[in-house]
C-alpha positions in Angstrom: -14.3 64.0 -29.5 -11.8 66.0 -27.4 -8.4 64.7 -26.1 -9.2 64.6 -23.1 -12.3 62.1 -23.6 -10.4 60.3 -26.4 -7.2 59.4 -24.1 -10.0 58.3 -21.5 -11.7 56.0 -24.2 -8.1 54.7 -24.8 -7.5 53.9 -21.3 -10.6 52.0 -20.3 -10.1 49.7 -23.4 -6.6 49.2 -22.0 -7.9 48.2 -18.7 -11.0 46.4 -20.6 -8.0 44.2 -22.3 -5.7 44.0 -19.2 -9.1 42.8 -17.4 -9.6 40.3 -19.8 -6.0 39.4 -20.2 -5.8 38.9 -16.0 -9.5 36.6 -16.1 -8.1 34.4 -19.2 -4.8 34.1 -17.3 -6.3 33.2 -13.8 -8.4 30.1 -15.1 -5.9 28.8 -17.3 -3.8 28.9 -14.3 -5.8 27.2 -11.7 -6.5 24.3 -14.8 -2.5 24.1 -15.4 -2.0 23.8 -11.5 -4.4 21.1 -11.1 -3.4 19.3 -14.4 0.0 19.3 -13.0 -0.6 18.3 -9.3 -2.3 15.2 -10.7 0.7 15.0 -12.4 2.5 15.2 -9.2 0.5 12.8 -7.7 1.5 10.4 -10.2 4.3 10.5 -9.9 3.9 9.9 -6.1 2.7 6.8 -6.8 5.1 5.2 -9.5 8.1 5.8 -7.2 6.2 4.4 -4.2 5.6 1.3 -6.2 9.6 1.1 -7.1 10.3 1.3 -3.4 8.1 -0.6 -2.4 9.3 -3.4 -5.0 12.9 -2.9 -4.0 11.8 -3.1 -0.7 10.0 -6.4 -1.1 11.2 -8.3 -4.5 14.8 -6.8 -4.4 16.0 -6.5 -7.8 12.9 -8.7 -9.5 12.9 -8.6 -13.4 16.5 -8.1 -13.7 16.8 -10.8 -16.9 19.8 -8.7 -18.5 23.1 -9.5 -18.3 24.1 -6.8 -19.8 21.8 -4.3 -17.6 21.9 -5.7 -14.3 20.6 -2.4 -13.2 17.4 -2.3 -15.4 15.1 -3.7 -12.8 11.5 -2.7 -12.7 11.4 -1.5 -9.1 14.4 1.0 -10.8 12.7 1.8 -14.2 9.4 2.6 -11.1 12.0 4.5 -9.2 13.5 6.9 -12.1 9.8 7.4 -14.0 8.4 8.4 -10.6 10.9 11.1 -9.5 11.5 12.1 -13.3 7.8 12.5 -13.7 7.3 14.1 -10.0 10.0 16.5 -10.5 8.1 17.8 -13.9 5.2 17.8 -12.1 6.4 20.2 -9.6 8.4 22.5 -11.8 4.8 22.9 -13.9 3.2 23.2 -10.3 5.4 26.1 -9.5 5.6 27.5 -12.7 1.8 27.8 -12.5 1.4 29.3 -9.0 3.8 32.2 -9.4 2.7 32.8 -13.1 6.4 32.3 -13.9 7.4 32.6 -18.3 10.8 30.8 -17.2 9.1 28.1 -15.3 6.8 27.3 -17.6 8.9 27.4 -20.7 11.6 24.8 -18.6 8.2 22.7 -18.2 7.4 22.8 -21.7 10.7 21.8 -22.7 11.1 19.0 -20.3 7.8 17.6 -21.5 8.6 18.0 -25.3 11.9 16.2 -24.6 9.8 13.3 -23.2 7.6 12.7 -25.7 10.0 13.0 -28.7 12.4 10.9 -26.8 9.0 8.6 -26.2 8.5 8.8 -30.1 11.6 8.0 -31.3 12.2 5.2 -28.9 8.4 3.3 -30.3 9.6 4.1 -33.8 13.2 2.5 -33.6 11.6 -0.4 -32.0 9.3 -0.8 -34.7 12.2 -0.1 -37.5 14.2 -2.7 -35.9 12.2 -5.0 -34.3 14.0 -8.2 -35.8 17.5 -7.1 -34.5 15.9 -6.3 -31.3 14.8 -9.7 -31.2 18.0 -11.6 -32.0 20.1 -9.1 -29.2 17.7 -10.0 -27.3 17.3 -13.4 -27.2 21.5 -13.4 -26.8 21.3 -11.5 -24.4 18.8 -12.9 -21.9 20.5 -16.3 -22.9 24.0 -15.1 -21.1 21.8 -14.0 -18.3 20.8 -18.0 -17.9 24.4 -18.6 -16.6 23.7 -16.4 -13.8 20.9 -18.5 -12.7 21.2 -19.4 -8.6 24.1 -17.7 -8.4 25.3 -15.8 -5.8 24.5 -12.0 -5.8 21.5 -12.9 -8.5 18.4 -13.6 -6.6 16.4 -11.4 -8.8 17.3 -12.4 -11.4 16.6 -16.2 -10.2 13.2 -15.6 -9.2 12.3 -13.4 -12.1 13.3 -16.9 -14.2 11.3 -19.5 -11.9 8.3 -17.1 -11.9 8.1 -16.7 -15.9 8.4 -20.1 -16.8 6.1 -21.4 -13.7 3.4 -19.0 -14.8 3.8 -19.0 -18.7 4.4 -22.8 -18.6 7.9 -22.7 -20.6 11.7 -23.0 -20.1 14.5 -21.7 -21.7 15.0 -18.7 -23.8 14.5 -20.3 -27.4 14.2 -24.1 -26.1 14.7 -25.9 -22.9 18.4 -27.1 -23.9 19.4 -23.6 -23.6 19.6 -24.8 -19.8 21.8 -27.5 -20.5 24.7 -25.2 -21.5 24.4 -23.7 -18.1 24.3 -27.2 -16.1 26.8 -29.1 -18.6 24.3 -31.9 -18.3 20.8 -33.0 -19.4 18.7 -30.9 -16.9 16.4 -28.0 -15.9 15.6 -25.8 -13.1 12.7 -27.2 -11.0 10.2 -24.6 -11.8 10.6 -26.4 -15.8 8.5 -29.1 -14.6 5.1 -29.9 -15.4 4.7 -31.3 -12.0 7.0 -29.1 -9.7 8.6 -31.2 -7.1 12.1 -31.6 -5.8 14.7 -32.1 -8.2 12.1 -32.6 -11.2 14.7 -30.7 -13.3 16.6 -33.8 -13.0 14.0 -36.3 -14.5 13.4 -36.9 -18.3 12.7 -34.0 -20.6 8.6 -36.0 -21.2 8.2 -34.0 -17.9 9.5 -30.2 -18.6 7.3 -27.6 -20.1 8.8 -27.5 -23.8 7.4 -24.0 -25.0 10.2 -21.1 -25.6 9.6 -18.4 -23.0 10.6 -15.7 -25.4 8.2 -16.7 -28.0 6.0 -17.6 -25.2 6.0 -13.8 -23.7 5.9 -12.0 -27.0 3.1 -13.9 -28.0 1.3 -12.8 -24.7 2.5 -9.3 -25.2 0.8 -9.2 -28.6 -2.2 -10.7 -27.4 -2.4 -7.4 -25.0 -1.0 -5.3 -27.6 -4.7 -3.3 -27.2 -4.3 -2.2 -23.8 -0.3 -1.5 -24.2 -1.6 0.4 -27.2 -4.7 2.1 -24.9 -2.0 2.9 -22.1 0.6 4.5 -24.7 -2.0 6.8 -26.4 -3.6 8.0 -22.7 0.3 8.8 -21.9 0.6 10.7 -25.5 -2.8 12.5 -24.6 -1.7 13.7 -21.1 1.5 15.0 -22.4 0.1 16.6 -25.7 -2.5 18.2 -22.8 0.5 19.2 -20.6 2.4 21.1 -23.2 -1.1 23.1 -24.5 -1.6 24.2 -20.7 1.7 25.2 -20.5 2.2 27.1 -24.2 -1.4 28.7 -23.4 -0.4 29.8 -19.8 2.7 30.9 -21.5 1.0 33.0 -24.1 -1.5 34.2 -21.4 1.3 35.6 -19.1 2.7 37.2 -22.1 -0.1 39.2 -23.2 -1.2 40.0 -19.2 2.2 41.6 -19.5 1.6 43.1 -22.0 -1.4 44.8 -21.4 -1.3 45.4 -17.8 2.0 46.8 -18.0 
């Protein structure tokens, strides 16, 4: 073989491999684009849902004193544009076949789910002194019951114990250190009518409503656990696309350089 053919040979199979390198690259893009606009999408939607409940419920679910601000319309708000905004960034990173893009993506994503990880692991390490902070906790939020500035929190109360058919934190005397006196809010009652809350405890739902929920919760613990493994499997599927576009942009470089 002469030179001349041999540097030929040499440069086909560099164009072969660039070739190769530029069809690998393309579909791994258009997948990572579409991954991600779902992603988007999403994300779209949560934060709709948090305005929407601000719009509507005001601050609805707000039971901690100590976290006045961790409502579920704002937990719906902060996922939504967290989640759109790594959507976008993976959209972007995708289009224009960017290494910096991508590798911010990758990062953002890793920090989510290790963050996710190590918050489900600490909850199971210290589930009992979760418990007991709680229950304290929600317990000072009682005082704010019907109090001015705390209609979230008020209807967030009525509504648990109306539909889980309980009252009070631990026990229904846990309202009684709010009133100073031997009564409960109105939606306690068996019967709800006016005032009820002011009749003998024979007509109040006596079941705790933290017990009550976290019995419910574990009862559901299989789609919690569904909906926590689909997130884990969307994220693990996010970084791949995004390390294998990475590597794919890499090597088209590479070759086609």
């Amino acid at each position: 073989m002469t030179p001349r053919s041999a540097g030929t040979s040499a440069h086909g199979a560099e164009l072969k491999r660039c070739g190769m390198a530029r069809a690998c690259l393309q579909a791994v893009k258009y997948l990572m684009f579409a991954f991600n606009l779902l992603f988007w999408l999403g994300g779209c939607g949560v934060l709709g849902v948090g305005i929407w409940l601000a719009a509507t419920q005001g601050s609805f679910a707000t039971l901690s004193s100590s976290f006045p601000s961790l409502s579920a319309a704002n937990l719906l708000i902060i996922t939504g544009a967290f989640v759109m905004a790594i959507g976008f960034v993976g959209c972007l990173g995708a289009i224009k076949e960017n290494k910096c893009l991508l590798l911010t993506f990758f990062l953002l994503l890793l920090l989510v789910f290790l963050l996710e990880a190590t918050i489900a692991i600490l909850f199971f390490a210290y589930t009992d002194k979760i418990d007991r902070y709680a229950q304290r906790d929600l317990k000072k939020g009682l005082h704010l019951y019907g109090t001015q500035g705390n209609v979230g929190l008020t209807n967030a109360w009525s509504i648990i114990q109306t539909d889980f058919r309980c009252c009070g934190v631990s026990n229904y005397t846990d309202w009684f250190e709010v009133y100073n006196a031997t009564r409960v809010p109105d939606s306690c009652c068996l019967e709800f009518s006016e005032s009820c809350g002011l009749h003998a405890p024979g007509t109040w739902w006596k079941a705790p409503c933290y017990e009550t929920v976290k019995v419910w919760l574990q009862e559901n613990l299989l789609a919690v656990g569904i909906f926590g493994l689909c997130t884990a499997l969307v994220q693990i599927l996010g970084l791949t696309f995004a390390m294998t576009m990475y590597c794919q942009v890499v090597k088209a470089d590479t070759y086609c350089a």
